[in-house]
C-alpha positions in Angstrom: 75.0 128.5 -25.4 73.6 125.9 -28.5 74.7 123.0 -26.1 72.8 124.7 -23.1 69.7 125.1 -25.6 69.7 121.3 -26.7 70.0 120.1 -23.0 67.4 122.2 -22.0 65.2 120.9 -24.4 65.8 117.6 -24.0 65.0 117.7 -20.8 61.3 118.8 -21.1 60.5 116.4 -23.9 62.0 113.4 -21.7 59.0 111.1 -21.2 59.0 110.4 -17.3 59.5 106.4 -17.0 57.0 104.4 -15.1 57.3 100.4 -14.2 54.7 99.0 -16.5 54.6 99.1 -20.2 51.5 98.1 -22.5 51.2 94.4 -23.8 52.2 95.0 -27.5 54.4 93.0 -29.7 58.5 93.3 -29.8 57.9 94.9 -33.4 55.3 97.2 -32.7 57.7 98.5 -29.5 60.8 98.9 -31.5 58.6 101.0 -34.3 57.2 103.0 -31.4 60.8 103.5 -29.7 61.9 104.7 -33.6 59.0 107.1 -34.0 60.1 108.6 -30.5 63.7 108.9 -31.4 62.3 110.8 -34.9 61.0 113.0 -32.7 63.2 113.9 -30.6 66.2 113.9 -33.2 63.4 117.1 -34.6 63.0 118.4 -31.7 67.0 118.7 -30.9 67.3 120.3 -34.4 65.1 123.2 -33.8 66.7 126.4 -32.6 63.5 128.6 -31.4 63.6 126.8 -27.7 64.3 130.4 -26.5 61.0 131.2 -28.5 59.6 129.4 -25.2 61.1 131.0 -22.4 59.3 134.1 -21.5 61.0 137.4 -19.5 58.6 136.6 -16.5 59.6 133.4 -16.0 57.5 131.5 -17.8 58.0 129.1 -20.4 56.2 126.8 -22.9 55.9 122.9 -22.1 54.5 119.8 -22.5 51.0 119.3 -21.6 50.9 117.6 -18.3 47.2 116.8 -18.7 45.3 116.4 -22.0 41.4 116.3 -22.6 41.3 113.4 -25.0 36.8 113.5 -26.0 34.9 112.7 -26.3 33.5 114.9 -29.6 30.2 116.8 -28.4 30.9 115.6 -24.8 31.4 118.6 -23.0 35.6 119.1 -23.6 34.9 122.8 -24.2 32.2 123.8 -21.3 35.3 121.2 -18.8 38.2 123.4 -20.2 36.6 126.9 -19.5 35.0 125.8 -16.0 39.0 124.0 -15.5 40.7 127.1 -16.2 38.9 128.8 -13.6 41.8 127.7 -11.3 45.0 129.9 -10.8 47.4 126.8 -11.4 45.9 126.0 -15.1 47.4 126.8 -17.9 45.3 126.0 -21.0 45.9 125.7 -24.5 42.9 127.6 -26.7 42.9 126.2 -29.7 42.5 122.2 -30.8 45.7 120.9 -31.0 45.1 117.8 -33.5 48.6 117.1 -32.8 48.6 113.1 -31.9 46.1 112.3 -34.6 47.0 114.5 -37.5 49.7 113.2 -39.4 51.0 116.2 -41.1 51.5 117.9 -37.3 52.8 114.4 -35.8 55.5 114.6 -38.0 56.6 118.3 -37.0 57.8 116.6 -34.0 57.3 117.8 -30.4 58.9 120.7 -30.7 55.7 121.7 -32.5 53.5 120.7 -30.6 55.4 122.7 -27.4 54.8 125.6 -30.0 51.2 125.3 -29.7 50.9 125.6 -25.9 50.6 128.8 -23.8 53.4 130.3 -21.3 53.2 128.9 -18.2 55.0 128.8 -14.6 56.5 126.2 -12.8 53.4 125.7 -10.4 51.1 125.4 -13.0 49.5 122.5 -15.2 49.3 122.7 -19.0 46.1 121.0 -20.7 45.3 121.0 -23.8 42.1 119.5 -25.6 41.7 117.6 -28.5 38.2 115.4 -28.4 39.1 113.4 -31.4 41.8 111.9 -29.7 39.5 109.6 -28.0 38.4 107.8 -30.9 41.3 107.9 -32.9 43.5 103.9 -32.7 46.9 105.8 -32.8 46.4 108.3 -30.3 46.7 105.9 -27.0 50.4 105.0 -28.0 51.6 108.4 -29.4 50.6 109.5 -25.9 52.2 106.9 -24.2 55.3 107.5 -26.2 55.6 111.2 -25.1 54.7 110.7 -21.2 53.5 107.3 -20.0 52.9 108.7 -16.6 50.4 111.1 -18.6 46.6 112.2 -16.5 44.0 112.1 -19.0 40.7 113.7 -18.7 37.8 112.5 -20.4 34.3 113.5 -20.6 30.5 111.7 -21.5 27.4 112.1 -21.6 24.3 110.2 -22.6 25.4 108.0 -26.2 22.3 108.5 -28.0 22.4 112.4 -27.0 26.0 112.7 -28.2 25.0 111.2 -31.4 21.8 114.1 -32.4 24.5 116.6 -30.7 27.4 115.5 -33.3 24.7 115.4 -36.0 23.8 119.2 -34.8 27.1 120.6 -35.2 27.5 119.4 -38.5 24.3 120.5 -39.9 25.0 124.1 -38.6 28.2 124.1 -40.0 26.7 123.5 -43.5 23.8 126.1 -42.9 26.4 128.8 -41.7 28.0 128.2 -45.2 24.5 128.0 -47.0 25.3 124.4 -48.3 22.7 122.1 -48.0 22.8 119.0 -45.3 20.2 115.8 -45.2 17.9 115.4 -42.3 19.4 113.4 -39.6 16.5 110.3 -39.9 18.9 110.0 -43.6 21.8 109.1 -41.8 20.6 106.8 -38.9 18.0 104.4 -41.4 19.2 102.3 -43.8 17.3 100.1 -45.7 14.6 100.8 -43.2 16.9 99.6 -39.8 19.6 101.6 -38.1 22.5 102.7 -39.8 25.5 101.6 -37.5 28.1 102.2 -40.2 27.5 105.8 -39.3 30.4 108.0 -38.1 28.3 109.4 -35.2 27.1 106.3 -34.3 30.4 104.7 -34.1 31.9 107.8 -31.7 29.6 106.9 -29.2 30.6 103.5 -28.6 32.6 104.3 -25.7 33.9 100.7 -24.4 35.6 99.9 -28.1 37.6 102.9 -27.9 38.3 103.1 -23.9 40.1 99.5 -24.5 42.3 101.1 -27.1 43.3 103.1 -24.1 43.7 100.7 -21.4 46.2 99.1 -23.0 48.5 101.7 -22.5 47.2 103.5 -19.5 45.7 102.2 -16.4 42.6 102.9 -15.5 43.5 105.6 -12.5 45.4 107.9 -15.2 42.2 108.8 -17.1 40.0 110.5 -15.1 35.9 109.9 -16.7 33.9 113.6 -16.4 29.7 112.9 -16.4 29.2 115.4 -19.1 25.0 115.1 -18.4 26.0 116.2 -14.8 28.3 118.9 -16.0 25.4 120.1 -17.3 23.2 120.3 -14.7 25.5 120.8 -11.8 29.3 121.8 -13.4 30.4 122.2 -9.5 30.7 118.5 -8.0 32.3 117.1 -11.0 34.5 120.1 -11.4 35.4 119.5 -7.8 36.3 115.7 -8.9 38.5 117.1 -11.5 40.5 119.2 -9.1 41.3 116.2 -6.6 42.7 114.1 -9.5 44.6 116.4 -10.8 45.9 117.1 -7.4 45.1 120.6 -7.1 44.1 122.9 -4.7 40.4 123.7 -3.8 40.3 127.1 -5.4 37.2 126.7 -7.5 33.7 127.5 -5.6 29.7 127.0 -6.2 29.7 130.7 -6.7 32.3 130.6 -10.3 29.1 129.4 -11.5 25.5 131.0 -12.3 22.6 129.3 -14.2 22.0 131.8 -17.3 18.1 131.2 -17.9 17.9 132.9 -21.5 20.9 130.4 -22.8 19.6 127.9 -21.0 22.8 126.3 -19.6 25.6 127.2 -16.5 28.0 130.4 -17.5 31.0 131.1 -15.3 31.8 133.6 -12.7 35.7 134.3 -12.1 36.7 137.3 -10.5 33.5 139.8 -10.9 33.6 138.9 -14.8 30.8 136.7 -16.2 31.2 134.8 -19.6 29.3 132.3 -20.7 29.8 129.4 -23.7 30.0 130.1 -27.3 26.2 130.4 -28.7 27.4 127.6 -30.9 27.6 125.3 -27.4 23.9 124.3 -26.1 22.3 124.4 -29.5 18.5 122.6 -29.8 18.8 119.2 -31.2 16.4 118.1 -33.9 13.4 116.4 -33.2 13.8 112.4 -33.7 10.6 110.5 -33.8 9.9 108.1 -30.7 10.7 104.9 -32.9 14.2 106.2 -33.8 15.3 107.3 -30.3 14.4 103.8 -28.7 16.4 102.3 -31.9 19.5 104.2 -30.4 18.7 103.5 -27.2 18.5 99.9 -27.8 21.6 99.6 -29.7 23.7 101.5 -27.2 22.6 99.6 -24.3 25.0 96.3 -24.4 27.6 98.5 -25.3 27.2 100.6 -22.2 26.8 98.0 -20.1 30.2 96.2 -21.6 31.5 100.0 -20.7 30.1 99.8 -17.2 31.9 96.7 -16.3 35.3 98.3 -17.9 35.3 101.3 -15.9 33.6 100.2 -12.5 30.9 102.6 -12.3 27.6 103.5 -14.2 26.3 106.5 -15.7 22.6 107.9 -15.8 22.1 106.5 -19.5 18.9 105.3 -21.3 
């Protein structure tokens, strides 16, 4: 039975092999081919694989798609509307697994811990939107499945920035600590400050190369968060076609909630909409500062452009 176990595991964690591996260095692929063997050597010592497998027939697995960002882009408001359809099976919590050392190195037995039971027709996704900007990420992924679909989601960089500053400051009020006003972090010394975090996040094209070197372009499927928005049906649509499912989700899963102010979803006679936390006013930003952003994002999003082969409704 302990011999049926490990074989059974090994099978799932078994990245799927594709022709085309990333340009790195003969080093960097024998480190990467050691850190997979690490983890699989973990994984084959575990024994609570039959933790996984559930009486109905269901099982705990890899993800077969991940939501890799971007932070305040919209991963929450695409998971929710994504689980919608019958053949998702969706991880609830932020995983952190590929860009958090100390659950990296729990191997991916772990990290098949984390994900919810699942059937054989379905796809697992789970959602982490710091993986986008994190420099590690790209390989650990490629490590574990290079055949991987990754979904990503933007929306306007300047608008992700005041949105990332909003969380944070709301954070810090819910815990009555004290947090500077948001003109603090983007002046310094009286220009913009572009050694801030938020700032940095939003330059999409530095941190989409990080991931074309491992995955080509047709494996990462780019959500308009700003149409999400507006109109969460089209792109949802999109979503379903790369993914290679079924049409099963319809205009009428979704309803425009005028008091929130934002789309809530519709799934069988039950309506639920966003965490209040999601849609949250940003704070005003003088006229000056905005066309600051705006003017500072706008090479990088044309570099972006070019990269991706398509354009976004951006200032």
């Amino acid at each position: 039975m302990a011999a049926f176990l490990l074989g059974a595991v090994l099978l799932i964690v078994q990245p799927q092999v594709v022709p085309s591996r990333p340009a790195i260095n003969s080093k960097a692929e024998t480190t990467s081919q050691s850190i997979q063997r690490e983890l699989l050597r973990k994984t084959s010592q575990k024994n609570d694989f039959k933790e996984n497998i559930h009486s109905n027939g269901s099982c705990r697995q890899l993800p077969h798609t991940v939501i890799i960002g971007v932070r305040k882009g919209g991963t929450r408001a695409l998971l929710e509307m994504l689980s919608l359809h019958p053949d998702i099976a969706a991880a609830e919590s932020e995983v952190h697994f590929f860009d958090w050392e100390d659950h990296y190195r729990n191997g991916l037995q772990w990290y098949i811990n984390q994900m919810p039971f699942s059937y054989p027709h379905q796809i697992t996704v789970e959602k982490t939107p710091a993986y986008f900007t994190s420099p590690k990420v790209p390989e650990r992924v490629y490590n574990m499945n290079q055949s991987m679909r990754l979904l990503l989601i933007l929306r306007d960089p300047s608008e992700r920035v005041l949105s990332d500053y909003t969380q944070v400051f709301y954070n810090h009020m819910q815990k009555h600590k004290p947090y500077p006003s948001i003109e603090q972090f983007l002046i310094k010394d009286g220009e913009l400050n572009v050694g801030y975090k938020a700032i940095n996040r939003s330059l999409y094209y530095i941190h989409m190369q990080n991931w074309l070197k491992y995955f080509p372009l047709d494996h990462i499927h780019i959500v308009d968060g700003d149409k999400l928005i507006k109109d969460p049906f089209p792109e949802i649509e999109k979503v379903e076609r790369f993914l290679k499912l079924s049409p099963q989700i319809n205009a009428s899963n979704f309803y425009f909630n005028k008091t929130k102010g934002f789309y809530c979803l519709r799934d069988s006679g039950r309506e639920r909409c966003l965490h209040e936390s999601k849609g949250r006013a940003h704070p005003q930003v003088d006229t000056w500062l905005l066309e600051k952003l705006h003017e500072y994002f706008h090479e990088p999003n044309k570099k972006f452009f070019e990269l991706v082969g398509r354009t976004f409704d951006w200032h």
